[in-house]
C-alpha positions as CSV (number, residue, x, y, z in Angstrom):
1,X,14.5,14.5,17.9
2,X,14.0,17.4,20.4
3,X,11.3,19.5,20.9
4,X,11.7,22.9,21.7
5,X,9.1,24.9,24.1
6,X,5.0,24.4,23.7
7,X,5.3,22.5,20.3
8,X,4.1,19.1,19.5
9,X,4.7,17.0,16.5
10,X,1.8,14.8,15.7
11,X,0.7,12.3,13.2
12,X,-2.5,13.4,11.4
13,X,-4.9,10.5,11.4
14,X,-6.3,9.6,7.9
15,X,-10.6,10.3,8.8
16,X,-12.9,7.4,7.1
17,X,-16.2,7.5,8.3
18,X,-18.9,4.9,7.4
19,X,-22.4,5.8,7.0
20,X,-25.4,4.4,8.4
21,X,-25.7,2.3,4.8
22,X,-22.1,1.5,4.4
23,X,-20.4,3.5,2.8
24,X,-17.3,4.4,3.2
25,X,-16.3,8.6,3.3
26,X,-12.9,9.6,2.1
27,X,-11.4,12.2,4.0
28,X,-12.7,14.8,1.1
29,X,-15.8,15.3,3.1
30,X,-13.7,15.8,6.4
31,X,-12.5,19.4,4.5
32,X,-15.0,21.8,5.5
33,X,-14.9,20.6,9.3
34,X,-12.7,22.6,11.5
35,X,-10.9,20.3,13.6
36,X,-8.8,17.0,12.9
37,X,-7.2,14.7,14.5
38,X,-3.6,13.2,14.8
39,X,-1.8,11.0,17.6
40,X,0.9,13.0,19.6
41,X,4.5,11.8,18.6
42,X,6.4,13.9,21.0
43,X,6.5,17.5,22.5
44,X,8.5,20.2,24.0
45,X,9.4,20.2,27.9
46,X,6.7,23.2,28.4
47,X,3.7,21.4,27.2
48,X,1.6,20.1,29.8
49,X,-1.5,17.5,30.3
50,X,-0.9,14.9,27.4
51,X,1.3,12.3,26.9
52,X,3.3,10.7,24.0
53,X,0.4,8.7,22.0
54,X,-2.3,10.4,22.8
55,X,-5.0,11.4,20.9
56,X,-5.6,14.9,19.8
57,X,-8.1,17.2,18.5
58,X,-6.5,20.4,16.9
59,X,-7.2,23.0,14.4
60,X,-7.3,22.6,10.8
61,X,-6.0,25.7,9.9
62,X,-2.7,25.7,12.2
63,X,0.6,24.2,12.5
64,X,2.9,22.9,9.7
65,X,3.7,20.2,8.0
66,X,7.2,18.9,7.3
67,X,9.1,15.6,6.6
68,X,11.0,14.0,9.0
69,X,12.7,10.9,7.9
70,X,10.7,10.0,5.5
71,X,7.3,10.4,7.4
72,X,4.9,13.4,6.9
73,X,4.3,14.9,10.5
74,X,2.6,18.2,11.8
75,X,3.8,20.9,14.3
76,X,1.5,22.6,16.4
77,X,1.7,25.0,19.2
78,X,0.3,23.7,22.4
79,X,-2.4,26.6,21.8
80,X,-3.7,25.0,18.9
81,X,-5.0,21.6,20.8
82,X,-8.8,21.4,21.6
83,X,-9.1,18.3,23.7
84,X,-7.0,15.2,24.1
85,X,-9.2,12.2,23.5
């Protein structure tokens, strides 16, 4: 697969969280938050300052998600990326 430009295609990371008693939060309680977070899978020649498996942070709100062989992934514009972890 080729990427084209300042777009990345990432995996969205599933975001459990346990709480101080144990329990385990679904990501249902993740929705109101305004950032998530996904692994980087590749990216376009113009993207610069992460690498392929990194971690990223990334708004909620942009991008799209599509199906590519058989696996749910999300593009993203370069613009779109808060912080690599």
């Amino acid at each position: 697969m080729k990427v084209l430009n300042k777009y990345i295609i990432v995996d969205k990371l599933v975001e459990k969280k346990t709480t101080s008693s144990g329990l385990i939060m679904s990501g249902d309680e993740y929705k109101d938050m305004r950032y998530q977070y996904g692994n980087v899978i590749n990216f376009g020649p113009l993207v610069s300052g992460m690498e392929i498996g990194d971690k990223i942070m990334f708004d909620r709100v942009s991008g799209h998600e599509v199906i590519i062989e058989d696996d749910r992934m999300f593009i993203l514009q370069e613009k779109d990326v808060v912080c690599v972890l």
